[in-house]
PQR file with spaces between the fields and no chain letter, atoms N, CA, C, O and H, PARSE charges and radii, in Angstrom:
ATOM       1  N    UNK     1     -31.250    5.059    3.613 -0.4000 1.5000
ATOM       2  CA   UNK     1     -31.360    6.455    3.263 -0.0000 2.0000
ATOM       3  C    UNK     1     -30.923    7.354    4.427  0.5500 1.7000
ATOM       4  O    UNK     1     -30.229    8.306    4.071 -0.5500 1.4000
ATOM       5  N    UNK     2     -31.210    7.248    5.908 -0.4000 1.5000
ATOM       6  CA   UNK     2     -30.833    7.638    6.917 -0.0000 2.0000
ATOM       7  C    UNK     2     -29.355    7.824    7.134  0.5500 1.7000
ATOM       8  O    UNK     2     -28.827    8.796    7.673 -0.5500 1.4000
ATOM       9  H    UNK     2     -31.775    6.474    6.197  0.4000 1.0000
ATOM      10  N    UNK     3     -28.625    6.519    6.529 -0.4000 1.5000
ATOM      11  CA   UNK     3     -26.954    6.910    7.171 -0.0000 2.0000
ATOM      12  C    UNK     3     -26.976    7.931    5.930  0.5500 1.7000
ATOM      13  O    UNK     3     -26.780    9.136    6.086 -0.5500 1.4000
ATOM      14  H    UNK     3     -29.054    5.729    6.092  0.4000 1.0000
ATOM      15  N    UNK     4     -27.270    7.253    4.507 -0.4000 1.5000
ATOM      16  CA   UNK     4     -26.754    8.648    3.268 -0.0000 2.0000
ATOM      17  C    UNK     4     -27.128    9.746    3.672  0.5500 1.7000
ATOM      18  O    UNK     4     -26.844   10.634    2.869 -0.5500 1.4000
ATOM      19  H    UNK     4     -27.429    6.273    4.381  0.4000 1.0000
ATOM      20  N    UNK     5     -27.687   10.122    4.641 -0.4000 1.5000
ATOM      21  CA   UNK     5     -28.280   11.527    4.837 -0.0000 2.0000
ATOM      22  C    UNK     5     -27.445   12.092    5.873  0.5500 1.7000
ATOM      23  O    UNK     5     -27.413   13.302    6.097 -0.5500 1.4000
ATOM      24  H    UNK     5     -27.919    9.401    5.293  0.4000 1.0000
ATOM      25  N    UNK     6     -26.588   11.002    6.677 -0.4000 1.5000
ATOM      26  CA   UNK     6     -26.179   11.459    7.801 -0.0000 2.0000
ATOM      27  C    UNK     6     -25.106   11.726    7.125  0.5500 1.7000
ATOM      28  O    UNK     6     -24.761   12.907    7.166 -0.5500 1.4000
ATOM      29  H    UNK     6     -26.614   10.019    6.495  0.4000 1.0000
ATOM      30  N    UNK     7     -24.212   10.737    6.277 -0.4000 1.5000
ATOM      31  CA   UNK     7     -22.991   11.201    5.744 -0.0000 2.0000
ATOM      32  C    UNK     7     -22.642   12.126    5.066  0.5500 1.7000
ATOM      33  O    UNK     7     -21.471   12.435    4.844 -0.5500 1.4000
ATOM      34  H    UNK     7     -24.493    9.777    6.244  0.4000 1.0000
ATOM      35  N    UNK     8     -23.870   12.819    4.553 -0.4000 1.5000
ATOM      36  CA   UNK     8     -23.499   14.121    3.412 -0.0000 2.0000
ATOM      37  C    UNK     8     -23.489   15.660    4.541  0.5500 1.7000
ATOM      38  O    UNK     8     -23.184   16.836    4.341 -0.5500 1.4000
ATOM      39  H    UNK     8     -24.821   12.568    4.734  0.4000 1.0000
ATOM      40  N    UNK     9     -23.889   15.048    5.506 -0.4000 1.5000
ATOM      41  CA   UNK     9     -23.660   15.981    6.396 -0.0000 2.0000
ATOM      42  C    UNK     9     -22.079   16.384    7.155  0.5500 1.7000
ATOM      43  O    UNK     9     -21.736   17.503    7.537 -0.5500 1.4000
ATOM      44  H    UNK     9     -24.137   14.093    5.669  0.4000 1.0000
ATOM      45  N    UNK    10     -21.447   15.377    7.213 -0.4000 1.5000
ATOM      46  CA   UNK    10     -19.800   15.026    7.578 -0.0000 2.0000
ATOM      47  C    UNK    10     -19.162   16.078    7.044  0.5500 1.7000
ATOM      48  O    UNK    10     -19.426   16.399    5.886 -0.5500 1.4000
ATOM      49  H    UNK    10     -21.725   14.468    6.904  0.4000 1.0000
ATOM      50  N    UNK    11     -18.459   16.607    7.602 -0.4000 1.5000
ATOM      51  CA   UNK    11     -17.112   17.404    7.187 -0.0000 2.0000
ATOM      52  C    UNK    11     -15.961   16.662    6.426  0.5500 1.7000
ATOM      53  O    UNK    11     -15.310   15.671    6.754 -0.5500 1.4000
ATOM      54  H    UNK    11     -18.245   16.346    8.543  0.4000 1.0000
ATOM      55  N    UNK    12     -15.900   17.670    4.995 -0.4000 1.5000
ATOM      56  CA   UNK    12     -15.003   16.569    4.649 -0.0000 2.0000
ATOM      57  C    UNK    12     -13.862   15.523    5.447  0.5500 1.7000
ATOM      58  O    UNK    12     -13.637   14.356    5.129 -0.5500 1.4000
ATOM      59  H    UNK    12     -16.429   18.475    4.728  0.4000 1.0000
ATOM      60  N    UNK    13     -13.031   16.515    6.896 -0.4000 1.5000
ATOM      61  CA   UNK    13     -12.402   15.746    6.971 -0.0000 2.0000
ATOM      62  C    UNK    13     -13.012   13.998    7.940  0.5500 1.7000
ATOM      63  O    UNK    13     -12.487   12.923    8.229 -0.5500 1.4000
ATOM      64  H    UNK    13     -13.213   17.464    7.155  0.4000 1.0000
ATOM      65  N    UNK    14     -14.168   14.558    8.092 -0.4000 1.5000
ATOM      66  CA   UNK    14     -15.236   13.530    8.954 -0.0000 2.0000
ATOM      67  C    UNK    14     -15.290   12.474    7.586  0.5500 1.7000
ATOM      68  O    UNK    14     -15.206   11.256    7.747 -0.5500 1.4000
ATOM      69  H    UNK    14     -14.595   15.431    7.857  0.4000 1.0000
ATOM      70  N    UNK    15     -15.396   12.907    6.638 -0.4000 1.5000
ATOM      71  CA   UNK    15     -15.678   11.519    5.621 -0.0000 2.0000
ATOM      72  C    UNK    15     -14.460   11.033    5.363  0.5500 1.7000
ATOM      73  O    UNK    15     -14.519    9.825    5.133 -0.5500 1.4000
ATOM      74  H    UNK    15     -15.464   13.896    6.507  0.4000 1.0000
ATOM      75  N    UNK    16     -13.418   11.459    5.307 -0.4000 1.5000
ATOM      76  CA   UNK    16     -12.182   10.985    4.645 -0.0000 2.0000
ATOM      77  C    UNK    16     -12.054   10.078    6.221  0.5500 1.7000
ATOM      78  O    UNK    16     -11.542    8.975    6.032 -0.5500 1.4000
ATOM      79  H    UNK    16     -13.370   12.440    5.494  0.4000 1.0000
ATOM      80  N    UNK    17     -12.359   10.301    7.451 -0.4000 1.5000
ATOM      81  CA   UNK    17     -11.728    9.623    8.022 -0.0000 2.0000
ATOM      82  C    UNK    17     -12.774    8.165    8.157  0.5500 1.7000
ATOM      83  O    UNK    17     -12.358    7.008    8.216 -0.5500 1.4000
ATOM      84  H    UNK    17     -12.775   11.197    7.605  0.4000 1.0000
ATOM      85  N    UNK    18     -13.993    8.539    8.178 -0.4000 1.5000
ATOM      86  CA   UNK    18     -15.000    7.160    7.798 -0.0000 2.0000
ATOM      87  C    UNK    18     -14.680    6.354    7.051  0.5500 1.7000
ATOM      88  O    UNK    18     -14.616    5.183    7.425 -0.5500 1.4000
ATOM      89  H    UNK    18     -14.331    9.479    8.130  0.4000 1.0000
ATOM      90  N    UNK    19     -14.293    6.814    5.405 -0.4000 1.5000
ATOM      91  CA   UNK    19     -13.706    6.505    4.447 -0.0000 2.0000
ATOM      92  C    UNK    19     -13.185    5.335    4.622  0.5500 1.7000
ATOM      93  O    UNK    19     -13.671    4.260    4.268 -0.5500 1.4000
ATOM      94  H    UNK    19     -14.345    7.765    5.101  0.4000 1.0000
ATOM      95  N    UNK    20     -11.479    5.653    5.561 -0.4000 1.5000
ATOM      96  CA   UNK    20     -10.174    5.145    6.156 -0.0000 2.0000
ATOM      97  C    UNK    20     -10.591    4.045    7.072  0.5500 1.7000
ATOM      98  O    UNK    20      -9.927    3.010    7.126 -0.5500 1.4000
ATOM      99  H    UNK    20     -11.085    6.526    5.848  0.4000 1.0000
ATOM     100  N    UNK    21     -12.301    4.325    8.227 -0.4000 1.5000
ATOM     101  CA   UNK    21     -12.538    2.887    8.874 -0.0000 2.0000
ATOM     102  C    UNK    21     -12.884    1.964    7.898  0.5500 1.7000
ATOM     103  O    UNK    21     -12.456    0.819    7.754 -0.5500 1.4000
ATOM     104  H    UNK    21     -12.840    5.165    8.183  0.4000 1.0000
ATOM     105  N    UNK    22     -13.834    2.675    7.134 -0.4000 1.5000
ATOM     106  CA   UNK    22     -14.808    1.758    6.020 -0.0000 2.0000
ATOM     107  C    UNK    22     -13.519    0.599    5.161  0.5500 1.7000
ATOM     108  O    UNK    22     -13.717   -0.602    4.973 -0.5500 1.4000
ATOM     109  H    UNK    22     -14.181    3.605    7.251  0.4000 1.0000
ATOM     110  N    UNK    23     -12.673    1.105    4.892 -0.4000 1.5000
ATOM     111  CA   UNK    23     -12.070    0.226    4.354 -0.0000 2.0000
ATOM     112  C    UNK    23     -11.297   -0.436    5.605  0.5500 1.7000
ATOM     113  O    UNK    23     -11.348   -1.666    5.590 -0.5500 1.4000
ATOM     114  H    UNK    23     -12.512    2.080    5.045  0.4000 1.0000
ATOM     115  N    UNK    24     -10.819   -0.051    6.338 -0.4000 1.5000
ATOM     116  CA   UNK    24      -9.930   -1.049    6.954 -0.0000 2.0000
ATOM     117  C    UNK    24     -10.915   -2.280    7.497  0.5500 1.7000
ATOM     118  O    UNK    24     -10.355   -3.275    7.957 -0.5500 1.4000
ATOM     119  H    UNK    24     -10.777    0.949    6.351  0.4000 1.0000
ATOM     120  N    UNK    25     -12.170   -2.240    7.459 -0.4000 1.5000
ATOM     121  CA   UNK    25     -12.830   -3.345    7.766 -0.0000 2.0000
ATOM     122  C    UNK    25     -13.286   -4.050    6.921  0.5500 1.7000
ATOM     123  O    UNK    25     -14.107   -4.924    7.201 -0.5500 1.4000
ATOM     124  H    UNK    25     -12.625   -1.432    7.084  0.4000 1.0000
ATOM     125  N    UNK    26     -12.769   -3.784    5.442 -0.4000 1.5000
ATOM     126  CA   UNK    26     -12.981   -5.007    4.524 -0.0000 2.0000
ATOM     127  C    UNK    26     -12.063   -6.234    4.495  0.5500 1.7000
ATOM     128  O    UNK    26     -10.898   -5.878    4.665 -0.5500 1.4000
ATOM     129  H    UNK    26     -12.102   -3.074    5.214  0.4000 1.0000
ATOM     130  N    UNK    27     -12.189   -7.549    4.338 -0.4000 1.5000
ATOM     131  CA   UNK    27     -11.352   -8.482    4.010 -0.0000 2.0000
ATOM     132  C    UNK    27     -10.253   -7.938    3.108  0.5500 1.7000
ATOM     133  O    UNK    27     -10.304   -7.129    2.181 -0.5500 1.4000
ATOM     134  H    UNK    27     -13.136   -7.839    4.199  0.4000 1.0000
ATOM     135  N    UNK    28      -9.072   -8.731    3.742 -0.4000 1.5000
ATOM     136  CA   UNK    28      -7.562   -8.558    3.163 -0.0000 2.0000
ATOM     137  C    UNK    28      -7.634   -8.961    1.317  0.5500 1.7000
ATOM     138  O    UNK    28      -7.982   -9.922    0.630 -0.5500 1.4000
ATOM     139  H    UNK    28      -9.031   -9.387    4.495  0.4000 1.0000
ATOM     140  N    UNK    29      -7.266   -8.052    1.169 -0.4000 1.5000
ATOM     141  CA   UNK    29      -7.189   -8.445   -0.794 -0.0000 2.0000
ATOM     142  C    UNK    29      -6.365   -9.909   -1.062  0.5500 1.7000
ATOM     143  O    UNK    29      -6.415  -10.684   -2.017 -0.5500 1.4000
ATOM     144  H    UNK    29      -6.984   -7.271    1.727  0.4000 1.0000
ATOM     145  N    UNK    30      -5.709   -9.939    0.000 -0.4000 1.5000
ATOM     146  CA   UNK    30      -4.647  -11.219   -0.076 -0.0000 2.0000
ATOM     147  C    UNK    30      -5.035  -12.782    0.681  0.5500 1.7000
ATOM     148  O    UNK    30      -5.225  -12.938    1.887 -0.5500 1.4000
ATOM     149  H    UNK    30      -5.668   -9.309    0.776  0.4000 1.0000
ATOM     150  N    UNK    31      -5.086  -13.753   -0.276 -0.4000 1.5000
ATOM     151  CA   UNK    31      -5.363  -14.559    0.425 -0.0000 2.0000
ATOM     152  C    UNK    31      -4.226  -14.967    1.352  0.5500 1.7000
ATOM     153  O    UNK    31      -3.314  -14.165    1.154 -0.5500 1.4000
ATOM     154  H    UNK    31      -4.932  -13.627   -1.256  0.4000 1.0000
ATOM     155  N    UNK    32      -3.907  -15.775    2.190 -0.4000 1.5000
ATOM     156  CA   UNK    32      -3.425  -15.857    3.385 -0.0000 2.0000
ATOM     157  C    UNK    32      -1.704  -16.868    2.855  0.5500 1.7000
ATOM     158  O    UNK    32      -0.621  -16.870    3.440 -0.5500 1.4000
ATOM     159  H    UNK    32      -4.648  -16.426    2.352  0.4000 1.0000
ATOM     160  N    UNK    33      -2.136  -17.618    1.531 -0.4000 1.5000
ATOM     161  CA   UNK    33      -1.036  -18.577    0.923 -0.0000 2.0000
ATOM     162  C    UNK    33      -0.317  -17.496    0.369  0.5500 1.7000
ATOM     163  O    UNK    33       0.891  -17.492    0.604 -0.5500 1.4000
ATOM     164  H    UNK    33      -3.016  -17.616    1.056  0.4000 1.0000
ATOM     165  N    UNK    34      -0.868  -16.407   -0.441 -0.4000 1.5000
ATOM     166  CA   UNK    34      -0.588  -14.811   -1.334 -0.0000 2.0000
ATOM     167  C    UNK    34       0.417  -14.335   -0.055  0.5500 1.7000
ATOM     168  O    UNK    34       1.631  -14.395   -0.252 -0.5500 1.4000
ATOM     169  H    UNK    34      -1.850  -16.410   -0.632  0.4000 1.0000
ATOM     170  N    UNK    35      -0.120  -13.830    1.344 -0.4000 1.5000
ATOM     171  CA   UNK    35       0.457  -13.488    2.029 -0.0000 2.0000
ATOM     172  C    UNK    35       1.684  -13.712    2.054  0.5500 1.7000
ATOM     173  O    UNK    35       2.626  -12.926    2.151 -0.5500 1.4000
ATOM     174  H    UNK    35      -1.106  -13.781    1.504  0.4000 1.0000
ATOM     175  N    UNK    36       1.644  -15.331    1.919 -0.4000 1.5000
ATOM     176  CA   UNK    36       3.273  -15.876    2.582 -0.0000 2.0000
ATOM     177  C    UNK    36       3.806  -16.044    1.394  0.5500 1.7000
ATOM     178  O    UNK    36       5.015  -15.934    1.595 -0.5500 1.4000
ATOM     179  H    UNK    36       0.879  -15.970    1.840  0.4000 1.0000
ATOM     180  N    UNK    37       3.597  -16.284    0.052 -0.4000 1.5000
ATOM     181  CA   UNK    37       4.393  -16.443   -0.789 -0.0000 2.0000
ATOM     182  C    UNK    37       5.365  -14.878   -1.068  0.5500 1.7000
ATOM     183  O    UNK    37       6.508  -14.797   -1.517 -0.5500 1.4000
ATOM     184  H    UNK    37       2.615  -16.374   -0.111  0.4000 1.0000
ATOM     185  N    UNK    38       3.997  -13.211   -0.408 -0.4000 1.5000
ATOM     186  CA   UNK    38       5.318  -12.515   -0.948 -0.0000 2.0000
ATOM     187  C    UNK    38       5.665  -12.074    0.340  0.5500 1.7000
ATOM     188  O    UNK    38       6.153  -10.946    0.405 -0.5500 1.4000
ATOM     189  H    UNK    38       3.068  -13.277   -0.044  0.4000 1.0000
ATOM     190  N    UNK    39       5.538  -12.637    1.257 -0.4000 1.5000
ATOM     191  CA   UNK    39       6.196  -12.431    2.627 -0.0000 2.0000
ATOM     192  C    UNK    39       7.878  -12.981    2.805  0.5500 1.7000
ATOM     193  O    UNK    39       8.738  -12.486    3.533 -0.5500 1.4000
ATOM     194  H    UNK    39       5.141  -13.554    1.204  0.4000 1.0000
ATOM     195  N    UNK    40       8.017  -14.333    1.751 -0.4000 1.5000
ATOM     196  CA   UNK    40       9.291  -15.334    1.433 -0.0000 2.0000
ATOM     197  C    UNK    40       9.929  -14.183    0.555  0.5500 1.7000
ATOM     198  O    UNK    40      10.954  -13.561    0.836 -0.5500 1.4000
ATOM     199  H    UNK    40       7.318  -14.735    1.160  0.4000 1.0000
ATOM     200  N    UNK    41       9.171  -14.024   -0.506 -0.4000 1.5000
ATOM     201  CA   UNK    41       9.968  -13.039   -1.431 -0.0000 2.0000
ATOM     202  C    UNK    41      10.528  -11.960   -0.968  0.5500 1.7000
ATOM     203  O    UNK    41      11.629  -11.593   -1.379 -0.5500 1.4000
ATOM     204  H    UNK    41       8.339  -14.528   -0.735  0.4000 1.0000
ATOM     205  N    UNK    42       9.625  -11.095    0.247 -0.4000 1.5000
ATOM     206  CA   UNK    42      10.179   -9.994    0.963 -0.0000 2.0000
ATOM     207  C    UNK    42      12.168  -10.546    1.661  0.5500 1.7000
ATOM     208  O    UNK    42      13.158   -9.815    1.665 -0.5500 1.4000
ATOM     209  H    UNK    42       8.731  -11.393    0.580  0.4000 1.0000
ATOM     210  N    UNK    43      12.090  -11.728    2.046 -0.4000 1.5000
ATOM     211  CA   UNK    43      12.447  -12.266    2.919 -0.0000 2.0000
ATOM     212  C    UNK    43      13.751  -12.087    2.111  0.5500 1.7000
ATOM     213  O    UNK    43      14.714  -11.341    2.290 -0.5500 1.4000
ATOM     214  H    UNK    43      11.285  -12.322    2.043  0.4000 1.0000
ATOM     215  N    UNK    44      13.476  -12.997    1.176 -0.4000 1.5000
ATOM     216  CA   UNK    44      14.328  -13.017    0.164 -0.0000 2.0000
ATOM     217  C    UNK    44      14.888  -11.904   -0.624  0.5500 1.7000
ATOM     218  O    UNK    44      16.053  -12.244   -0.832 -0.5500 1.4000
ATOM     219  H    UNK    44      12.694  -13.603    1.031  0.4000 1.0000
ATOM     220  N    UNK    45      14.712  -10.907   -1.102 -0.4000 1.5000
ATOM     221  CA   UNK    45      15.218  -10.092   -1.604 -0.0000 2.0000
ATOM     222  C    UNK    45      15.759   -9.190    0.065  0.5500 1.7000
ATOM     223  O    UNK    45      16.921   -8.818   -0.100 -0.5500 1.4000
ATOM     224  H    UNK    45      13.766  -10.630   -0.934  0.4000 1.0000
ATOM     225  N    UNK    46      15.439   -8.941    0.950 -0.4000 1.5000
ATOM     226  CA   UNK    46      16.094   -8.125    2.112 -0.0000 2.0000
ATOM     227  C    UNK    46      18.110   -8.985    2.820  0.5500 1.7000
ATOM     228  O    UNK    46      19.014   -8.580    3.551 -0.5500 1.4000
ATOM     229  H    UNK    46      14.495   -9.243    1.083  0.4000 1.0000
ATOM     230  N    UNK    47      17.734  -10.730    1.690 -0.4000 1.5000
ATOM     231  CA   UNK    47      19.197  -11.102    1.971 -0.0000 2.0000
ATOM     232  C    UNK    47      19.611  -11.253    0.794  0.5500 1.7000
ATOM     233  O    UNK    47      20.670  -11.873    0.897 -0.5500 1.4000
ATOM     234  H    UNK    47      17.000  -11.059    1.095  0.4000 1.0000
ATOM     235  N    UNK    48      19.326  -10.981   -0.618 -0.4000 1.5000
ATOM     236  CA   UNK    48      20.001  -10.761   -1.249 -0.0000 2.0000
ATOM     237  C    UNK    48      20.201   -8.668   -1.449  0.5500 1.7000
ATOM     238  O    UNK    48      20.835   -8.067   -2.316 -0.5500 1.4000
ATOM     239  H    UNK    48      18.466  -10.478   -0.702  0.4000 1.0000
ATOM     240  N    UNK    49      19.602   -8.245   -0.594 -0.4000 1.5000
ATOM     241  CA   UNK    49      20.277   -6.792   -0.517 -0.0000 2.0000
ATOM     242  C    UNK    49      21.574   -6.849    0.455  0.5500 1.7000
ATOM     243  O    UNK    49      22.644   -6.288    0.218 -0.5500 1.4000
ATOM     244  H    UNK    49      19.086   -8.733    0.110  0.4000 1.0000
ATOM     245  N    UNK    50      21.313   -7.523    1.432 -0.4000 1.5000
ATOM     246  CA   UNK    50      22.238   -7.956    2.367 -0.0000 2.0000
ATOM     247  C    UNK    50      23.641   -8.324    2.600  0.5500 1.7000
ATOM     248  O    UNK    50      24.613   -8.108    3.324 -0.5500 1.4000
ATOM     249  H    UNK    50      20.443   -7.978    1.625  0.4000 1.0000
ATOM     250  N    UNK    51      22.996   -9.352    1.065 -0.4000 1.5000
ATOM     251  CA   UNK    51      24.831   -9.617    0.693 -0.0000 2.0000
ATOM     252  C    UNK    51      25.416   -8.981   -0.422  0.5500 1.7000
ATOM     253  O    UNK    51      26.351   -9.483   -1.046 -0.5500 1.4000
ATOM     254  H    UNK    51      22.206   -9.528    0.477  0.4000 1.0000
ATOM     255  N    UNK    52      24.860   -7.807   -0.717 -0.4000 1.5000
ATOM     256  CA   UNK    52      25.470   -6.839   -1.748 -0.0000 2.0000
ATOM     257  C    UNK    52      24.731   -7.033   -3.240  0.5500 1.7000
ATOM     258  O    UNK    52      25.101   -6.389   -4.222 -0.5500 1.4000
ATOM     259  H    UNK    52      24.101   -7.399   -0.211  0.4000 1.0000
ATOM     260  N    UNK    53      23.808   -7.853   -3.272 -0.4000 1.5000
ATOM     261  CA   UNK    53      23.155   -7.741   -5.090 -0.0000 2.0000
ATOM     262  C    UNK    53      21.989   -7.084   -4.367  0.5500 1.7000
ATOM     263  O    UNK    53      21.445   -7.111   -3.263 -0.5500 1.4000
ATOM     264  H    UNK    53      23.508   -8.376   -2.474  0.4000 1.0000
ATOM     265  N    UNK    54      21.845   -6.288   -5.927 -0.4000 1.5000
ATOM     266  CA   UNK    54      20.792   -5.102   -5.881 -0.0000 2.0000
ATOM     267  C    UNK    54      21.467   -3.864   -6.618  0.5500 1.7000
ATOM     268  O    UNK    54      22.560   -3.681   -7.152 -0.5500 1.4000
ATOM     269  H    UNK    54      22.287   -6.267   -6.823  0.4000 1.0000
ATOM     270  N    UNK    55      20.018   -2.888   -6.351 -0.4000 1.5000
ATOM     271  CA   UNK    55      20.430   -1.066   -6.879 -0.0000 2.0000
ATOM     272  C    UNK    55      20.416   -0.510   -5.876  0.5500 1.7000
ATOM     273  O    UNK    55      19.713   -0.730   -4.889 -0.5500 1.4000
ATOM     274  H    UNK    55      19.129   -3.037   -5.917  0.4000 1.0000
ATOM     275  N    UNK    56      21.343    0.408   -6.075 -0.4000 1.5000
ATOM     276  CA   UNK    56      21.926    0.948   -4.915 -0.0000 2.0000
ATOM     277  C    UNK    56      20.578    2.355   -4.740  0.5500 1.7000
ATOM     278  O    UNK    56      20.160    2.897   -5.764 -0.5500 1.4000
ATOM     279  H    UNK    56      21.914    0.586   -6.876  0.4000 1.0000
ATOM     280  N    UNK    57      20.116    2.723   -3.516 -0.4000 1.5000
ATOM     281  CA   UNK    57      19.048    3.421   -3.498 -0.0000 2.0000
ATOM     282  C    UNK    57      19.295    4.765   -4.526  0.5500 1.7000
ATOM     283  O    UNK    57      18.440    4.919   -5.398 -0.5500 1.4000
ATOM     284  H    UNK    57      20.455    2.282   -2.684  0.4000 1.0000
ATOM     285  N    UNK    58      20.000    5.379   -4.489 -0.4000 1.5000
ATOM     286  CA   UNK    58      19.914    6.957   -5.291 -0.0000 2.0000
ATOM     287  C    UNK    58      19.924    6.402   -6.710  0.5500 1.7000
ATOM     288  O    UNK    58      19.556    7.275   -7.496 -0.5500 1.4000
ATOM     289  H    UNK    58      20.695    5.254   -3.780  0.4000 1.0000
ATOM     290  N    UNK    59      20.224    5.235   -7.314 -0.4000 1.5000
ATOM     291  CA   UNK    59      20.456    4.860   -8.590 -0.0000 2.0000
ATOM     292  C    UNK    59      18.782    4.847   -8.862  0.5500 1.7000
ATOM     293  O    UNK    59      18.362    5.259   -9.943 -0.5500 1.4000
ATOM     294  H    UNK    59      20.524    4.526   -6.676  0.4000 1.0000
ATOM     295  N    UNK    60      17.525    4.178   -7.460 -0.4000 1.5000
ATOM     296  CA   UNK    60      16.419    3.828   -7.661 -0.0000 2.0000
ATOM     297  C    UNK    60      15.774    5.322   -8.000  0.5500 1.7000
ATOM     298  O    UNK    60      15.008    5.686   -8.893 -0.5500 1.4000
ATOM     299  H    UNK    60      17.866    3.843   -6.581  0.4000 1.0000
ATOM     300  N    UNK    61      16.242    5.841   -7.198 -0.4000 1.5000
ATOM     301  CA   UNK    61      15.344    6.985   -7.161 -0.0000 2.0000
ATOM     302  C    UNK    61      15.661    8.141   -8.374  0.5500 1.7000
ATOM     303  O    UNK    61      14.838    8.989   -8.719 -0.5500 1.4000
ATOM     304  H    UNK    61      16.865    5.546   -6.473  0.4000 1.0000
ATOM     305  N    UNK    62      16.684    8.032   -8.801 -0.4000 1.5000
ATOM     306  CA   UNK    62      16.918    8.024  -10.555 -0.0000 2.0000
ATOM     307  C    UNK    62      15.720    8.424  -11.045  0.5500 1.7000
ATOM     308  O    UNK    62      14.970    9.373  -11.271 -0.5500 1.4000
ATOM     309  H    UNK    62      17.352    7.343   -8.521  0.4000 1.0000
ATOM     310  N    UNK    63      16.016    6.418  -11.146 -0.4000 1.5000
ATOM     311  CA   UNK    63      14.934    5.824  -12.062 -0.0000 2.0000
ATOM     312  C    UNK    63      13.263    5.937  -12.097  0.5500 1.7000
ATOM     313  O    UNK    63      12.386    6.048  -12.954 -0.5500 1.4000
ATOM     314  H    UNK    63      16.625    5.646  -10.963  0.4000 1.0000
ATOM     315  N    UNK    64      13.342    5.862  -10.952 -0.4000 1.5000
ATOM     316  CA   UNK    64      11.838    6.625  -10.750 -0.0000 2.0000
ATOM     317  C    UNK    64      11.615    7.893  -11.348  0.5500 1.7000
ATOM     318  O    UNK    64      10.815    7.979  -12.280 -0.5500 1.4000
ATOM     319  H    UNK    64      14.055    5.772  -10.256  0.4000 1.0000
ATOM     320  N    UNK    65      12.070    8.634  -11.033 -0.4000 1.5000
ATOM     321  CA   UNK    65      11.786   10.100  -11.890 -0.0000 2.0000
ATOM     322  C    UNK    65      12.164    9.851  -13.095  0.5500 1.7000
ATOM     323  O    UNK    65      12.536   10.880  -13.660 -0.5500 1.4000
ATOM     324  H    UNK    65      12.720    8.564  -10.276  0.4000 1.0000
ATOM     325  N    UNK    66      12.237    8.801  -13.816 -0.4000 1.5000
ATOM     326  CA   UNK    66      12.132    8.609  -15.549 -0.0000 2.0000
ATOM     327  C    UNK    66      10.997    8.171  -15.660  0.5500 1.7000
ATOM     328  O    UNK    66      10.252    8.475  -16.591 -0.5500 1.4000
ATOM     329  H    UNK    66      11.935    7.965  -13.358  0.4000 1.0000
ATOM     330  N    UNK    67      10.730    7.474  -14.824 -0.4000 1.5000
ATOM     331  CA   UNK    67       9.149    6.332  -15.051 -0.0000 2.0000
ATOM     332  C    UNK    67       8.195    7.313  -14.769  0.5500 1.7000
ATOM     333  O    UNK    67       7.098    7.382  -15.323 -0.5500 1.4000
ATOM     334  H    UNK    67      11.336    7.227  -14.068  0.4000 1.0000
ATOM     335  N    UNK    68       8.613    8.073  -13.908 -0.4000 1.5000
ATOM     336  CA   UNK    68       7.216    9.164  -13.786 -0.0000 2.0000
ATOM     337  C    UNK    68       6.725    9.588  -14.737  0.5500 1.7000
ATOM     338  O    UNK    68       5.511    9.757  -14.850 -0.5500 1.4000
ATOM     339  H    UNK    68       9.504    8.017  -13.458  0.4000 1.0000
ATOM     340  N    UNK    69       7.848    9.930  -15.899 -0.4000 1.5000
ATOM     341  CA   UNK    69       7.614   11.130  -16.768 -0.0000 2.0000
ATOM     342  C    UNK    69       7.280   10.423  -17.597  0.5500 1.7000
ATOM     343  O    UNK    69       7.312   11.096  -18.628 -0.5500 1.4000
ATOM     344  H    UNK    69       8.835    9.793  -15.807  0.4000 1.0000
ATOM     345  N    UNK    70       6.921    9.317  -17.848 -0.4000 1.5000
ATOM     346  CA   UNK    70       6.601    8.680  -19.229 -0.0000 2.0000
ATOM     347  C    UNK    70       5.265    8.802  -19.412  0.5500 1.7000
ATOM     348  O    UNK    70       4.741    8.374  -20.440 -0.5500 1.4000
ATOM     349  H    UNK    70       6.895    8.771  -17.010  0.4000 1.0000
């Protein structure tokens, strides 16, 4: 009851930044095999941008502003 009492006292920007520790000290959402499987995939798609397959960025950003609007 003591910290809830202390925290409603915080300035918002005092909580948003508690907030920001509070989570960075939870366990990774990703397990560590998760990690590397899309760490390969990262890997992988940065050399197939590399050697020319892919969307070309302004084509992405298009497309995004269609998906927004849906």
């Amino acid at each position: 009851m003591e910290i809830q009492e202390a925290i409603q006292k915080l300035s918002p920007k005092e909580k948003s930044t508690l907030s920001a520790w509070l989570q960075s000290q939870e366990e990774p959402v990703m397990s560590e095999a998760q990690e590397a499987a899309l760490l390969a995939r990262l890997d992988q798609a940065a050399r197939d941008l590399d050697s020319g397959k892919g969307i070309p960025l302004e084509q992405v950003r298009g497309m995004v502003g269609k998906w927004a609007t849906r």
